[in-house]
C-alpha positions in Angstrom: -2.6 6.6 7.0 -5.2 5.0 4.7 -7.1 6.3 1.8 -10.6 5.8 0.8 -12.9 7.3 -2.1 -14.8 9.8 -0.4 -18.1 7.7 -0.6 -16.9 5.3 1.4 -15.3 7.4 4.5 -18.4 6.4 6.5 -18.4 2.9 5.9 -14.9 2.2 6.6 -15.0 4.6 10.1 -17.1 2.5 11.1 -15.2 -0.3 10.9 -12.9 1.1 13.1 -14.9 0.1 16.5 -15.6 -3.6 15.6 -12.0 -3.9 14.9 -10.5 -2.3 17.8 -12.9 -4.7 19.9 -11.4 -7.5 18.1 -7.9 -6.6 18.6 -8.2 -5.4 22.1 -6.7 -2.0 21.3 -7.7 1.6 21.4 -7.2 4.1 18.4 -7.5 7.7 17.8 -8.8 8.4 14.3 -7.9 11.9 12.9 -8.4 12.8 9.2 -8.0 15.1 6.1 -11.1 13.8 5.6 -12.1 15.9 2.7 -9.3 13.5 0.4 -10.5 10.7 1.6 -7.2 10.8 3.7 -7.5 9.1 7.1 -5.0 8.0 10.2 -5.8 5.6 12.7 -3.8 5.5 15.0 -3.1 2.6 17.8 -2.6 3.0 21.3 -0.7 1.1 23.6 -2.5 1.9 26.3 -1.7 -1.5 28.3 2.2 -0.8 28.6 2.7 -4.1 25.8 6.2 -5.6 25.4 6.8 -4.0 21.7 7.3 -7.5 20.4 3.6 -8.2 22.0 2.5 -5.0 20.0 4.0 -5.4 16.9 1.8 -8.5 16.8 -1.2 -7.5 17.7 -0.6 -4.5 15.6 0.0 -7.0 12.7 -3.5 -8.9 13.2 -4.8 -5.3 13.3 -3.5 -3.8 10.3 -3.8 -7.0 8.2 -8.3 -6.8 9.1 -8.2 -2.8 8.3 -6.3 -3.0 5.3 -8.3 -5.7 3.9 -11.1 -3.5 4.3 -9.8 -0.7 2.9 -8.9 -2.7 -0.1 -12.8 -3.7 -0.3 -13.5 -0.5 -0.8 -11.4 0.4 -3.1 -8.9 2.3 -1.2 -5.2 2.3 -0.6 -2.9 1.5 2.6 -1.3 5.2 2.1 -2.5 8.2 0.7 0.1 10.3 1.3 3.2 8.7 3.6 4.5 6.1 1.3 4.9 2.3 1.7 7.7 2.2 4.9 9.8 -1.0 6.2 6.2 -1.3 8.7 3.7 -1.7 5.5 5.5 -3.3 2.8 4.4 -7.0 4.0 0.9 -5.4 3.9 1.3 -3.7 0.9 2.9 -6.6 -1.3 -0.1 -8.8 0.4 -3.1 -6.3 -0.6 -1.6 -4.7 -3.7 -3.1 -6.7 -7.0 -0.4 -8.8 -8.7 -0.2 -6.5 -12.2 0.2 -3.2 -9.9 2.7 -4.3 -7.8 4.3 -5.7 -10.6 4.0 -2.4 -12.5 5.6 -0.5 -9.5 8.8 -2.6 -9.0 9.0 -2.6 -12.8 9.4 1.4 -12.4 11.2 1.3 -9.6 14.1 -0.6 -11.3 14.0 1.6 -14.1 14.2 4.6 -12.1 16.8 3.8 -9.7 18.2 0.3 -10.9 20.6 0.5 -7.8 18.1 0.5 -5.3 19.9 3.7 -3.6 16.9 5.9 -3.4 15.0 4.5 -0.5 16.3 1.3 -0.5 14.3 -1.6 0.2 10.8 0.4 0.9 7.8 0.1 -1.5 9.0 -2.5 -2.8 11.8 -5.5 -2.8 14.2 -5.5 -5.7 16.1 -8.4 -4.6 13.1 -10.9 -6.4 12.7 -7.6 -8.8 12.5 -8.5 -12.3 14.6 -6.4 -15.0 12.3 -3.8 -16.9 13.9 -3.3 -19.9 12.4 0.0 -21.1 14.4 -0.1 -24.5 13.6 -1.9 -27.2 10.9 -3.7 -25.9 8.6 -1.5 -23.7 5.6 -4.7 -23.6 7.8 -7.4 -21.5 5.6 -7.2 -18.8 2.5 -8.4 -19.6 0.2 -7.4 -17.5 -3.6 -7.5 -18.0 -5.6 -4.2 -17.9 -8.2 -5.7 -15.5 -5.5 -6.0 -13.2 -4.1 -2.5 -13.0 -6.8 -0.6 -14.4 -4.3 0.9 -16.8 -3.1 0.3 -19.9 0.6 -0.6 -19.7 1.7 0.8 -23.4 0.8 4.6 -21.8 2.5 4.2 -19.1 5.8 3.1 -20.6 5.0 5.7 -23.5 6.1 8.0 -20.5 9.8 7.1 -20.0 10.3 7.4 -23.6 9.6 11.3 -23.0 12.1 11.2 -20.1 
Protein backbone atom coordinates (compact mmCIF):
# COMPACT_ATOMS: atom_id res chain seq x y z
CA UNK A 1 0.00 0.00 0.00
CA UNK A 2 0.84 3.70 -0.70
CA UNK A 3 -0.53 6.81 0.67
CA UNK A 4 -1.30 10.07 -0.92
CA UNK A 5 -3.03 13.39 0.31
CA UNK A 6 -6.36 13.09 -0.98
CA UNK A 7 -5.77 15.89 -3.69
CA UNK A 8 -3.49 13.99 -5.40
CA UNK A 9 -5.33 10.36 -5.62
CA UNK A 10 -6.12 11.25 -9.23
CA UNK A 11 -2.85 12.27 -10.29
CA UNK A 12 -0.94 9.50 -8.98
CA UNK A 13 -3.80 6.65 -10.43
CA UNK A 14 -3.04 7.73 -13.26
CA UNK A 15 0.33 7.00 -13.20
CA UNK A 16 -0.37 3.59 -12.67
CA UNK A 17 -1.01 2.83 -16.59
CA UNK A 18 2.15 4.48 -17.96
CA UNK A 19 4.07 2.48 -15.43
CA UNK A 20 2.70 -0.80 -15.89
CA UNK A 21 3.43 -0.26 -19.72
CA UNK A 22 6.94 0.44 -18.76
CA UNK A 23 7.39 -2.52 -16.63
CA UNK A 24 5.55 -4.95 -18.66
CA UNK A 25 3.23 -5.93 -15.75
CA UNK A 26 -0.36 -5.86 -14.98
CA UNK A 27 -1.85 -4.58 -11.55
CA UNK A 28 -5.09 -4.43 -9.83
CA UNK A 29 -5.50 -1.14 -7.96
CA UNK A 30 -8.03 -1.39 -4.96
CA UNK A 31 -8.33 1.48 -2.41
CA UNK A 32 -9.60 3.01 0.87
CA UNK A 33 -9.60 5.69 -1.12
CA UNK A 34 -11.29 8.15 1.12
CA UNK A 35 -7.56 8.22 3.32
CA UNK A 36 -5.78 8.62 0.62
CA UNK A 37 -4.97 4.86 1.29
CA UNK A 38 -4.24 2.90 -1.96
CA UNK A 39 -2.87 -0.84 -3.03
CA UNK A 40 -1.52 -1.72 -6.20
CA UNK A 41 -1.05 -4.63 -6.59
CA UNK A 42 1.28 -6.62 -9.30
CA UNK A 43 0.46 -9.58 -11.22
CA UNK A 44 2.45 -12.21 -12.43
CA UNK A 45 0.53 -13.01 -15.02
CA UNK A 46 3.52 -14.40 -17.29
CA UNK A 47 4.39 -17.39 -14.88
CA UNK A 48 8.08 -15.26 -14.11
CA UNK A 49 10.86 -17.19 -12.29
CA UNK A 50 10.47 -15.20 -8.78
CA UNK A 51 14.00 -14.09 -8.98
CA UNK A 52 12.88 -12.56 -12.64
CA UNK A 53 9.92 -10.87 -10.69
CA UNK A 54 11.47 -9.68 -7.80
CA UNK A 55 13.38 -7.59 -10.34
CA UNK A 56 11.10 -6.34 -12.38
CA UNK A 57 9.12 -5.70 -9.26
CA UNK A 58 12.08 -3.70 -8.03
CA UNK A 59 12.32 -1.32 -11.31
CA UNK A 60 8.56 -1.09 -10.62
CA UNK A 61 8.27 -0.08 -7.19
CA UNK A 62 11.48 2.17 -7.24
CA UNK A 63 9.30 4.56 -10.45
CA UNK A 64 5.92 4.40 -8.23
CA UNK A 65 7.41 5.24 -5.09
CA UNK A 66 9.30 8.10 -6.50
CA UNK A 67 6.14 9.34 -7.49
CA UNK A 68 4.41 8.98 -4.64
CA UNK A 69 7.14 10.87 -2.84
CA UNK A 70 6.50 13.85 -5.49
CA UNK A 71 3.51 14.16 -4.26
CA UNK A 72 3.93 14.20 -1.03
CA UNK A 73 2.88 10.81 0.01
CA UNK A 74 4.25 7.87 1.77
CA UNK A 75 5.27 4.15 0.65
CA UNK A 76 2.77 2.76 3.51
CA UNK A 77 -0.09 4.15 5.05
CA UNK A 78 -1.06 1.55 7.03
CA UNK A 79 1.12 -1.94 6.66
CA UNK A 80 4.47 -0.75 7.94
CA UNK A 81 7.94 -0.79 6.31
CA UNK A 82 8.51 -4.91 5.78
CA UNK A 83 11.92 -6.76 4.81
CA UNK A 84 10.33 -6.04 0.83
CA UNK A 85 10.26 -1.97 1.36
CA UNK A 86 12.98 -1.05 3.58
CA UNK A 87 15.58 -0.52 0.56
CA UNK A 88 12.75 1.65 -0.81
CA UNK A 89 11.96 3.19 2.19
CA UNK A 90 15.61 4.15 3.40
CA UNK A 91 16.07 5.36 -0.43
CA UNK A 92 12.84 7.73 -0.58
CA UNK A 93 12.56 8.73 3.14
CA UNK A 94 14.44 12.38 3.63
CA UNK A 95 17.74 11.99 5.48
CA UNK A 96 16.37 14.01 9.02
CA UNK A 97 13.17 11.64 9.06
CA UNK A 98 14.77 8.57 8.64
CA UNK A 99 17.22 9.64 11.00
CA UNK A 100 14.53 10.66 13.42
CA UNK A 101 12.83 7.15 13.14
CA UNK A 102 15.90 4.96 13.91
CA UNK A 103 16.75 7.47 16.57
CA UNK A 104 13.29 6.29 18.21
CA UNK A 105 13.55 3.05 17.39
CA UNK A 106 16.73 2.60 19.42
CA UNK A 107 15.26 4.23 22.24
CA UNK A 108 12.30 2.31 22.25
CA UNK A 109 13.58 -1.09 21.83
CA UNK A 110 17.49 -0.65 22.06
CA UNK A 111 17.73 -4.58 21.45
CA UNK A 112 16.17 -4.60 18.29
CA UNK A 113 13.75 -7.53 19.51
CA UNK A 114 10.51 -5.98 18.50
CA UNK A 115 10.49 -6.50 14.79
CA UNK A 116 13.85 -6.82 14.26
CA UNK A 117 15.52 -5.55 11.34
CA UNK A 118 12.15 -3.97 9.64
CA UNK A 119 11.65 -0.14 9.29
CA UNK A 120 14.72 0.33 9.84
CA UNK A 121 18.57 -1.07 10.23
CA UNK A 122 20.05 -0.68 13.62
CA UNK A 123 23.23 -2.30 12.83
CA UNK A 124 24.59 1.40 11.22
CA UNK A 125 21.96 2.84 13.98
CA UNK A 126 23.38 5.63 15.86
CA UNK A 127 22.84 5.77 19.84
CA UNK A 128 19.98 8.29 20.79
CA UNK A 129 20.73 9.29 24.03
CA UNK A 130 17.44 10.62 25.31
CA UNK A 131 18.95 11.65 28.79
CA UNK A 132 20.81 14.40 29.42
CA UNK A 133 21.07 15.62 26.09
CA UNK A 134 17.70 15.31 24.23
CA UNK A 135 19.33 17.82 20.99
CA UNK A 136 22.21 15.20 19.73
CA UNK A 137 20.71 14.78 16.70
CA UNK A 138 20.57 17.67 14.80
CA UNK A 139 18.45 17.62 12.48
CA UNK A 140 17.08 20.61 10.51
CA UNK A 141 13.31 21.40 10.52
CA UNK A 142 13.10 21.74 6.75
CA UNK A 143 14.03 18.28 6.62
CA UNK A 144 11.44 16.67 8.82
CA UNK A 145 8.94 19.20 9.00
CA UNK A 146 9.08 18.87 12.75
CA UNK A 147 10.64 20.36 15.29
CA UNK A 148 12.97 17.85 17.06
CA UNK A 149 12.85 19.51 20.79
CA UNK A 150 8.76 18.40 20.77
CA UNK A 151 9.30 15.32 19.79
CA UNK A 152 11.90 14.34 22.29
CA UNK A 153 9.79 16.49 24.86
CA UNK A 154 7.60 13.27 24.55
CA UNK A 155 9.84 10.52 26.05
CA UNK A 156 10.46 12.64 28.88
CA UNK A 157 6.52 12.09 29.69
CA UNK A 158 7.09 8.29 29.19
Amino acid sequence: DFVVPLDKIAEITAEVPGLEEKHGIYTVTSAHIGDGNIHVLPLNKDGLSPEDWMKKMAGFHKDLFEKVYALGGKMSGEHGIGYKKLVDFKRCTPPGEYKMIRAIKKALDPNDILNPAKIVDLEDSIWCSIYPSMYELDIPKQQTGVRVGRLFAFFEIL
